[in-house]
Structures are given as structure tokens and as C-alpha cells.
DRENTITI-584041 format. One record per residue (C-alpha): chain; residue in one letter; x negated, y negated, z negated. Coordinates in pm, whole numbers, always signed. Example, Ala and Ser with C-alpha at 12.3 -4.5 7.8 and 13.67 -1.06 7.14 Angstrom:
2
> A  a  -1230  +450  -780
> A  s  -1367  +106  -714
END
This chain:
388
> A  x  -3540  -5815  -9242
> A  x  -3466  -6036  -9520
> A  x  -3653  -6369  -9546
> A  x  -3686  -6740  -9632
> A  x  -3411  -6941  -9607
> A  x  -3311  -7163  -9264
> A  x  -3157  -7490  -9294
> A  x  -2964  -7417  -9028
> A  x  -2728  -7194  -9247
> A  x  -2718  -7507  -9537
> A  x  -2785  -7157  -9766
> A  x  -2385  -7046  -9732
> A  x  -2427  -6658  -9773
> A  x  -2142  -6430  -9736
> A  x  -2163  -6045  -9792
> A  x  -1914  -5777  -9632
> A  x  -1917  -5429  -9688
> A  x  -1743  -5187  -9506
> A  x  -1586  -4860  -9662
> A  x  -1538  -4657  -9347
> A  x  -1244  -4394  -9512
> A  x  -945  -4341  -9400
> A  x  -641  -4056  -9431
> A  x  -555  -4157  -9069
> A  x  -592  -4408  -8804
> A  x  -283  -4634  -8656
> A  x  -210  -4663  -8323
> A  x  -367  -4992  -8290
> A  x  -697  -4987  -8483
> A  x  -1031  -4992  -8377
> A  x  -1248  -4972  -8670
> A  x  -1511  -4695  -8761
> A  x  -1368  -4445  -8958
> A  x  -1408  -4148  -9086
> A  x  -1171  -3892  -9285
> A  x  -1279  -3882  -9663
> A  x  -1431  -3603  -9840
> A  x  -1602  -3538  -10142
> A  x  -1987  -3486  -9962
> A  x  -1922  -3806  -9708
> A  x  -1780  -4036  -10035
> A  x  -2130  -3942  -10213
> A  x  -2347  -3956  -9885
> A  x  -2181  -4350  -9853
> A  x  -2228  -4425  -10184
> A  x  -2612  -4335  -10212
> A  x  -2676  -4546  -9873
> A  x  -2546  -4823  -9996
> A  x  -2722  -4790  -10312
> A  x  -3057  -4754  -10100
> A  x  -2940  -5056  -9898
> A  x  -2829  -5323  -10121
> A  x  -3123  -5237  -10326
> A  x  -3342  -5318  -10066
> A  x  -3154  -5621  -9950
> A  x  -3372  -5950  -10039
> A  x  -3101  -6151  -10005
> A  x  -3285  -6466  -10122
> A  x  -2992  -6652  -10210
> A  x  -2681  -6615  -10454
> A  x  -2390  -6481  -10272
> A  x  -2123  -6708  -10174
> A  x  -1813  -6485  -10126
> A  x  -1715  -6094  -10084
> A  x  -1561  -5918  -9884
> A  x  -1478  -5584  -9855
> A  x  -1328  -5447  -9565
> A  x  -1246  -5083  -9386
> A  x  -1123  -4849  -9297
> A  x  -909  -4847  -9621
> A  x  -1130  -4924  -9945
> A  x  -829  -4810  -10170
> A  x  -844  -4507  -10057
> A  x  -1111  -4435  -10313
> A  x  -1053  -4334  -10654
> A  x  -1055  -4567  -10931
> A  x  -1430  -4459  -11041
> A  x  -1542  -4517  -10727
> A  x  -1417  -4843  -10690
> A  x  -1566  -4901  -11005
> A  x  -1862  -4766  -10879
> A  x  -1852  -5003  -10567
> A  x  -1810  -5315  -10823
> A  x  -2129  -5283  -10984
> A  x  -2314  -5242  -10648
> A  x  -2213  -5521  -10499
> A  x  -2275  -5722  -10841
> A  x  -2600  -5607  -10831
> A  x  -2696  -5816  -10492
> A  x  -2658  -6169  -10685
> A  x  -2312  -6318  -10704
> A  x  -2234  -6712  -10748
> A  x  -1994  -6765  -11092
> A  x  -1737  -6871  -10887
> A  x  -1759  -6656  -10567
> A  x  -1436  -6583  -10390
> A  x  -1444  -6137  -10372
> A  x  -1165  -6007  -10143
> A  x  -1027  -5638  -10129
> A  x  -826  -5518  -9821
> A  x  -533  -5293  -9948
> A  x  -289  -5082  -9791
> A  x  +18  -5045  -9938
> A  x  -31  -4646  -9964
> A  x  -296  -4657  -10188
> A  x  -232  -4951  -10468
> A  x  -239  -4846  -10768
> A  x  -200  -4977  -11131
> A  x  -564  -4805  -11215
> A  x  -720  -4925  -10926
> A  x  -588  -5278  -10964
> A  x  -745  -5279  -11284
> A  x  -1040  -5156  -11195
> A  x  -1144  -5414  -10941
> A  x  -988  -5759  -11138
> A  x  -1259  -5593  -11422
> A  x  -1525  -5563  -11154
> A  x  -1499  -5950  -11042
> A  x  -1234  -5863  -10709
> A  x  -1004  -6215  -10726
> A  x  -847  -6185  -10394
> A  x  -615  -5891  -10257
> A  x  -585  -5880  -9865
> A  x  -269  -5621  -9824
> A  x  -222  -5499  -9499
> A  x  +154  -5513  -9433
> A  x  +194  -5578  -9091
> A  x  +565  -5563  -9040
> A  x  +826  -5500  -9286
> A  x  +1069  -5341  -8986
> A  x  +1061  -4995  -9045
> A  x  +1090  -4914  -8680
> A  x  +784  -5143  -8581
> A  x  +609  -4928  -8844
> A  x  +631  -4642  -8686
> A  x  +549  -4786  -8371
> A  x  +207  -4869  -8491
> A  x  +170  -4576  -8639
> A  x  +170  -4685  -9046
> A  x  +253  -4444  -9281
> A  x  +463  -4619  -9529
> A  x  +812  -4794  -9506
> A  x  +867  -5166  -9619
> A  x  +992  -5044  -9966
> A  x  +595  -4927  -10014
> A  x  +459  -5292  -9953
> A  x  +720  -5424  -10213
> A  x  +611  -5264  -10474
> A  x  +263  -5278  -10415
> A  x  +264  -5660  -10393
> A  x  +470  -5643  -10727
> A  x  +196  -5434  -10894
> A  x  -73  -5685  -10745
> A  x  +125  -5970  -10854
> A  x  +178  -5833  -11222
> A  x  -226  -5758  -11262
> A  x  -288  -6132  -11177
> A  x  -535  -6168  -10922
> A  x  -600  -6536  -10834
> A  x  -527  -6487  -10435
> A  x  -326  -6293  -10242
> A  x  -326  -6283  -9823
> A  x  -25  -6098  -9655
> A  x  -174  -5968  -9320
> A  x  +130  -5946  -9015
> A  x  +86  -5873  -8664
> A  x  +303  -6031  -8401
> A  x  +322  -5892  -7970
> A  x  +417  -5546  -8117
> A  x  +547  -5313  -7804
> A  x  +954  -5380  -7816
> A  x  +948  -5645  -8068
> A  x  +1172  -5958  -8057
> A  x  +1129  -6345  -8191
> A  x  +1399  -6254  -8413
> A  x  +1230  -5974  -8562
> A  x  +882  -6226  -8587
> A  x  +1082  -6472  -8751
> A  x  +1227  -6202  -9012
> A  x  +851  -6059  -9080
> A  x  +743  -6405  -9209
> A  x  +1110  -6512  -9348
> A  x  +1022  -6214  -9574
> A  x  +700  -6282  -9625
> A  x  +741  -6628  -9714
> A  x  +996  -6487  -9968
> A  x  +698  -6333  -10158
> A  x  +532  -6633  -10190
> A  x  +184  -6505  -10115
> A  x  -116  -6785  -10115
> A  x  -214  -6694  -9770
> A  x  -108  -6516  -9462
> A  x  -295  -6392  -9193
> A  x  -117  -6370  -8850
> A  x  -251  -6194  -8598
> A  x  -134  -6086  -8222
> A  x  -148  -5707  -8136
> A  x  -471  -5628  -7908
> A  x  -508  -5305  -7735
> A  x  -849  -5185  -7787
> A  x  -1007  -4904  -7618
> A  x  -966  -4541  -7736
> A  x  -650  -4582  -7930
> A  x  -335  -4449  -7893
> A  x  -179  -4789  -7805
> A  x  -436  -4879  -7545
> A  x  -343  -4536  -7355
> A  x  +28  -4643  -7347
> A  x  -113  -4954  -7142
> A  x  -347  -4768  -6985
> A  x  -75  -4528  -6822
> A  x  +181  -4793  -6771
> A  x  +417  -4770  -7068
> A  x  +317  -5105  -7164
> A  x  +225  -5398  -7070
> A  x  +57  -5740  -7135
> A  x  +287  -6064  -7116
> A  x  +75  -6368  -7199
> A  x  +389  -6571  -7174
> A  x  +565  -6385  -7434
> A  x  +217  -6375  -7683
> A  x  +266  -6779  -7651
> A  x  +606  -6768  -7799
> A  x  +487  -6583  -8084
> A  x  +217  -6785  -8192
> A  x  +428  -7131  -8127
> A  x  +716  -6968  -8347
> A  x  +497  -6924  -8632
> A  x  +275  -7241  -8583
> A  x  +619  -7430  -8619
> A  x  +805  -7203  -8881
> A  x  +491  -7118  -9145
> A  x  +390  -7494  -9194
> A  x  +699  -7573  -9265
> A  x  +763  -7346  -9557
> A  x  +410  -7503  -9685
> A  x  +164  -7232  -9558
> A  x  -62  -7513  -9425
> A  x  -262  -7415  -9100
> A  x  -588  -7425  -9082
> A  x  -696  -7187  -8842
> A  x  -497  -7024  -8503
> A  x  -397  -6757  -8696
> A  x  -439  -6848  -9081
> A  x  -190  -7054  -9361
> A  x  -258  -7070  -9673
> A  x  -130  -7319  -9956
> A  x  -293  -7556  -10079
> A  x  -633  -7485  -10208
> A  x  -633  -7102  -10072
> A  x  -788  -7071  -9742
> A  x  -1001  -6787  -9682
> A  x  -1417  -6907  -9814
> A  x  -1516  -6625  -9655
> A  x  -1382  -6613  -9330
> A  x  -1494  -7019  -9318
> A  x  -1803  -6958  -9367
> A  x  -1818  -6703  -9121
> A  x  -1645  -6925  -8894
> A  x  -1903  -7213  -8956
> A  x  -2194  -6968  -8872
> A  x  -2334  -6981  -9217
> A  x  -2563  -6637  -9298
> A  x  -2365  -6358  -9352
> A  x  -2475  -6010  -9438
> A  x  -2327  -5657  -9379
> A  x  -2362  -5336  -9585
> A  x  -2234  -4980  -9486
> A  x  -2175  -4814  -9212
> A  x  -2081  -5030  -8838
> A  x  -2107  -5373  -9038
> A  x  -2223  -5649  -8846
> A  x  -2504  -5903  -9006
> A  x  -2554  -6252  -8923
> A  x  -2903  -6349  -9111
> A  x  -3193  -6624  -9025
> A  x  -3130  -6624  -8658
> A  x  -3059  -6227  -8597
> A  x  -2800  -6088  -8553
> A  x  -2750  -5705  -8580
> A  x  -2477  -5399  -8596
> A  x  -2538  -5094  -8862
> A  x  -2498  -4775  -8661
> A  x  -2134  -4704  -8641
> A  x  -2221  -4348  -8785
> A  x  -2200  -4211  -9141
> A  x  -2518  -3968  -9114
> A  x  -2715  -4187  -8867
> A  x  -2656  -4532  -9091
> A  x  -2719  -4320  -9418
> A  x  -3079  -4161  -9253
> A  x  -3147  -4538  -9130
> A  x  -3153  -4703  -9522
> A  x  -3339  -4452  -9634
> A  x  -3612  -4436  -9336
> A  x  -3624  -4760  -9260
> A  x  -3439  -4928  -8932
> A  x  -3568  -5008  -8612
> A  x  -3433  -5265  -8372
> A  x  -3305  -4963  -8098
> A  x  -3179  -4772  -8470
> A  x  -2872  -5075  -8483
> A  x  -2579  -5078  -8238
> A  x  -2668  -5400  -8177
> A  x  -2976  -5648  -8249
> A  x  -3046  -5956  -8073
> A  x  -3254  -6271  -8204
> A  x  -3072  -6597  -8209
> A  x  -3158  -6949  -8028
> A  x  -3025  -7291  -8166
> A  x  -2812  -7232  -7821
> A  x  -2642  -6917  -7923
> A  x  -2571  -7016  -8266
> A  x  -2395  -7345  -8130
> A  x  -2215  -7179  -7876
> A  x  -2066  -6986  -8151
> A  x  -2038  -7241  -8361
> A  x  -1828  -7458  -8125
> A  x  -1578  -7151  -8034
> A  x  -1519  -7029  -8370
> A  x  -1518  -7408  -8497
> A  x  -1249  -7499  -8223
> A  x  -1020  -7182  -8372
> A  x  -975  -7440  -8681
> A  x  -739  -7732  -8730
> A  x  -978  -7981  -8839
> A  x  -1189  -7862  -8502
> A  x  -1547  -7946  -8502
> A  x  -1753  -8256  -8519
> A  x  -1983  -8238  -8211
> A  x  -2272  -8483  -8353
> A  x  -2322  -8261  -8637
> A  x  -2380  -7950  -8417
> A  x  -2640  -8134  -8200
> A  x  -2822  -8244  -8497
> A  x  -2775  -7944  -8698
> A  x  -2919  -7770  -8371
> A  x  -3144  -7995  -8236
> A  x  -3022  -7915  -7889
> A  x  -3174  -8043  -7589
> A  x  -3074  -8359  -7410
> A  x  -2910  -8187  -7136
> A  x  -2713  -7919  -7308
> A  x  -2595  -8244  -7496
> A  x  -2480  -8408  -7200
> A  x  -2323  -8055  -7071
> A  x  -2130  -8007  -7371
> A  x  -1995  -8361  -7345
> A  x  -1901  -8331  -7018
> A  x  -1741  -8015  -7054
> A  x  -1515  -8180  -7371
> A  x  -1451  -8477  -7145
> A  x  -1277  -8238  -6886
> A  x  -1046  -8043  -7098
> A  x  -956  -8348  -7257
> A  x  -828  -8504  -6939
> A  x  -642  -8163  -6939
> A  x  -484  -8233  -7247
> A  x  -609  -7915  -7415
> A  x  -829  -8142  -7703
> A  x  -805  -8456  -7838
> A  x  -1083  -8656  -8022
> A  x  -1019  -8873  -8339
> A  x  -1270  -8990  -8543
> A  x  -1596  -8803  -8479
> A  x  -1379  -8458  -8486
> A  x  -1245  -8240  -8119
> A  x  -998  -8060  -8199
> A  x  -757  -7822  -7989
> A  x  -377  -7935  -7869
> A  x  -121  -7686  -7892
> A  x  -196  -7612  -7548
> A  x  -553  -7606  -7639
> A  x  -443  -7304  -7903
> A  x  -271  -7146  -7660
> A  x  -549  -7113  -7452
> A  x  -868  -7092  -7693
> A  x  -1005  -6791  -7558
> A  x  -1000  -6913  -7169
> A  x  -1131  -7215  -7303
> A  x  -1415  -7033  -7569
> A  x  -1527  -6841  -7186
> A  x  -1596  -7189  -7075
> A  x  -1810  -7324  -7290
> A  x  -2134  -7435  -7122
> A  x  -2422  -7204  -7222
> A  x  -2753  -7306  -7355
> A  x  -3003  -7063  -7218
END
């Protein structure tokens, strides 16, 4: 699968691997998972030794980033273990490597473990510090849990850390938004992630909505994000995405390059590949995934597979670049794409609309979304003129 290079991708690579563990699942969460034991920790480990060291990757790696699941739930010699895997594929010196954490399972020892094994950025998954909204989503640790593990990340001296907090919670007020990022704020954290509560299928939340107990209030949604897109800059958490601050100097590499459809490439179990114009899914299955890496894959063995036009890739590039601040210079992505004269003239005239709508404005080569624009990115992402 792996090959020569693409200009296309200007040679970005980002890596994610996915540690599928976890104790238990909250309400709200979506991810593959499965519960740990000692036979499934060793069957993951020897896939992904079997499928990093078949990976050609080609390039150095750009940034890291591992994701779950919960990766702390492994033990310290297994994280250890994970370090010199992922080392192994071909890292830049200076590659941002993120860790997501949850409170529950950071520990001094494992801490230590990953600054030694090149981790520089700690993702900890807080998502409220109200005890009742806790429970409510189903997390099994109260607000005095995420204090001290952000002290103990703090005191091992990792270069970044992200706060993650979710707003539209079932029964939540603006007050108790505005408290979650007072006291996040308070912690001074180099980046926070802010993201709205979706109901995906087959969890426990979704079945509240399903059977009435909830429901969805786009209305109210809008008055979270607009509280935090006005409170979070001005406490110098600069925004540079709908749903990401950071200081100065600390947005996310990964998730930009990611964002700016640059190659990215996914180990384990359910991770999702982006790589020379395919685009695939690892089976979302812990036996199936580890038979797969040693076998050998075919296309029908992913979840997904698909080969990529200049069309789809632009597409994607225009949504995900619209997400950000800065927005997206449309010039570059017709020459970067070479696309045709009359998707060209499409996409214009599709920008030229909205704009009269006051959901974009145009400055200097760059489109970029309003406020209204934010509000509405994913009505307006549904839009976008396709290629094919």
C-alpha cells in the first residue's frame, strides 16, 4: 500500500495509532473498544509490531498521535513498549507526539515513561469539571481526579498540554459552560479543545434521544459555541479552528495537517488512513485487524477503502479548511488540484452565494467563515459543489 510520494500532500505525514482498551465506555462515546486483558494487550501489541514493520512509510513522520479508547490504561511497560514502536516508523527531530489521557489512569510512572519515549504533548480528557455532568456522561472520576492529574502532568514537564471539554450536555446551563472553561482557563493549559455533545448511534445517550428523553436544540448548541468563541479569546486562547484555542505557538500540528489533507497514516485496530490518494478504515475488530497484518489485507478486508480523485481531496480540503480561522485560499486548491475549468467556476459561484448571505467574507486571497458562517459549517460543508 505504501508508495512514492505525491506532491499533492507537499510530503506532511502524520501517524495515529489507536489503542482500542478501555475499563468502560461513557454514555456518549463511539469509539472501538474493547475491555483489556492480558491475551488481547499481547494479541495488539504483536499486530502492530507486524504492521508498522511493514509500513513503508517513505517519508519521516511529521507528528504523533495516539488516540483510544484510553492508551493510559496500559501499564507503564507497555507504554514503554508502544514508544519504541512507533519510534521505529521514522520520526522528524522535532515532531509534535500527543497522548490522550484520562484522568483515571495518570500516573507518575507512566508520565515518565512516555516524556522518555519522545511523548511532548498530553491531551487529558476532562470534559466537565461539574460533578453532576460527570455522571451524566457516564465518567468515572470526580473533578478532584482531573486536578491532580494535570498537577502530575504539569510537574513531569511535558512541552504541551490540551484540556478537552464538551459543551450541549443533557441539562446543562451557559452558566455551568462558562464555569467549565473559567476553570479551565485557571489551569492555564496551552490548548483547549471544545467540543459539542453528539449522539452517536448505539450508545447509551443516543437511546435517551432515541426514546424521547432528550432532545436536539440547534438554537441552544449556537449559544454554546458563541459563549466560548467570545469568552476563550479573550483570556488569550487564540482561535484557530471552530472548536480549538490554543496560545500562542500551540495549536494542534497534527490535527492541521489532518485538516489540510496532508498524508496521514493509521495503525491498530478501526484507524482510518489517508495515504497517496486512498483512503481506507482498519477493521474495527481486534482478531479480524490482528489476522489482516499478518495475512496481508485486501480492499473488502478494511471497513472502508475508496481511491481518491483531485475532486474528493478538494472537497475535503475546502470543508475541513473552512473549520479554520484563517479559512482557505481558493487559488491554491485549484492549482494544488488541477481542477477542471468548470468545477472552478462551480466552486466560485457557490462562494459568491454564501457570501451575499453573509456566511463568508473574502480578504486578500483567503474565504473565510462569519460567525454565522461557524454557526452553520456543517449545512454549509453539505453544500459544497461536488467534483465527480
Amino acid at each position: 500500500m505504501m508508495q512514492e510520494g505525491n506532491q499533492k500532500y507537499n510530503h506532511a505525514l502524520g501517524v495515529y495509532v489507536h489503542v482500542p482498551f478501555c475499563s468502560s465506555t461513557c454514555d456518549f462515546c463511539a469509539f472501538y473498544q474493547e475491555r483489556p486483558s492480558k491475551k488481547k494487550i499481547e494479541s495488539y501489541f504483536l499486530g502492530l509490531e507486524c504492521e508498522m514493520m511493514h509500513a513503508n512509510l517513505g517519508f519521516p513522520v511529521d507528528t504523533v498521535f495516539i488516540g483510544g479508547g484510553t492508551p493510559g490504561i496500559l501499564r507503564p511497560d507497555e507504554l514503554d513498549r508502544l514508544c519504541d514502536l512507533i519510534n521505529g516508523l521514522g520520526l522528524k527531530k522535532e515532531v509534535e507526539w500527543t497522548i490522550e489521557l484520562a484522568p483515571n489512569e495518570v500516573t507518575f510512572d507512566k508520565l515518565s515513561v512516555l516524556k522518555k519515549g519522545g511523548v511532548n504533548r498530553i491531551s487529558l480528557g476532562v470534559q466537565t469539571f461539574d460533578e453532576k455532568l460527570m455522571q451524566d456522561l457516564g465518567r468515572r472520576h470526580g473533578p478532584e481526579k482531573v486536578l491532580r492529574a494535570y498537577d502530575l502532568i504539569r510537574e513531569t514537564d511535558f512541552k504541551s498540554v490540551n484540556l478537552d471539554l464538551i459543551f450541549g450536555i443533557p441539562n446543562q446551563t451557559l452558566n455551568q459552560w462558562h464555569a467549565d472553561m473559567e476553570k479551565a482557563v485557571e489551569l492555564k493549559p496551552n490548548h483547549l479543545s471544545t467540543y459539542c455533545l453528539t449522539f452517536e448511534e448505539d450508545t447509551a445517550l443516543y437511546y435517551r434521544l432515541a426514546n424521547g428523553e432528550l432532545v436536539i436544540d440547534p438554537e441552544r448548541e449556537a449559544a454554546f459555541y458563541e459563549t466560548a468563541w467570545d469568552f476563550l479569546p479573550s483570556q488569550g486562547y487564540l482561535q484557530y479552528e471552530v472548536s480549538n484555542y490554543a496560545m500562542d505557538g500551540y495549536s494542534c500540528v497534527h490535527n492541521l495537517n489532518t485538516w489540510k489533507m496532508n498524508d496521514w497514516v493509521g495503525f491498530g485496530p478501526s484507524a482510518c488512513s489517508q495515504y497517496q490518494m486512498k483512503r481506507w478504515k482498519n477493521p474495527s475488530n481486534l482478531e479480524k485487524w490482528e489476522s489482516g497484518v499478518r495475512n496481508g489485507f485486501s480492499n473488502n478486508d478494511y471497513d472502508d477503502f475508496s481511491d481518491l480523485s483531485d475532486q474528493i481531496i478538494a472537497e475535503d480540503a475546502i470543508l475541513f479548511g473552512l473549520r479554520m480561522n484563517q479559512g482557505i485560499k481558493l487559488e491554491e486548491i485549484f492549482e494544488r488540484f488541477q481542477l477542471s475549468e468548470k468545477y472552478t467556476e462551480d466552486l466560485s459561484r457557490f462562494f459568491e452565494n454564501i457570501k451575499k448571505e453573509n456566511l463568508i467574507n473574502q480578504l486578500d486571497g483567503w474565504t473565510y467563515l462569519t460567525n454565522e458562517g461557524r454557526i452553520r459549517a456543517d449545512a454549509i460543508a453539505a453544500e459544497i459543489p461536488s467534483g465527480s
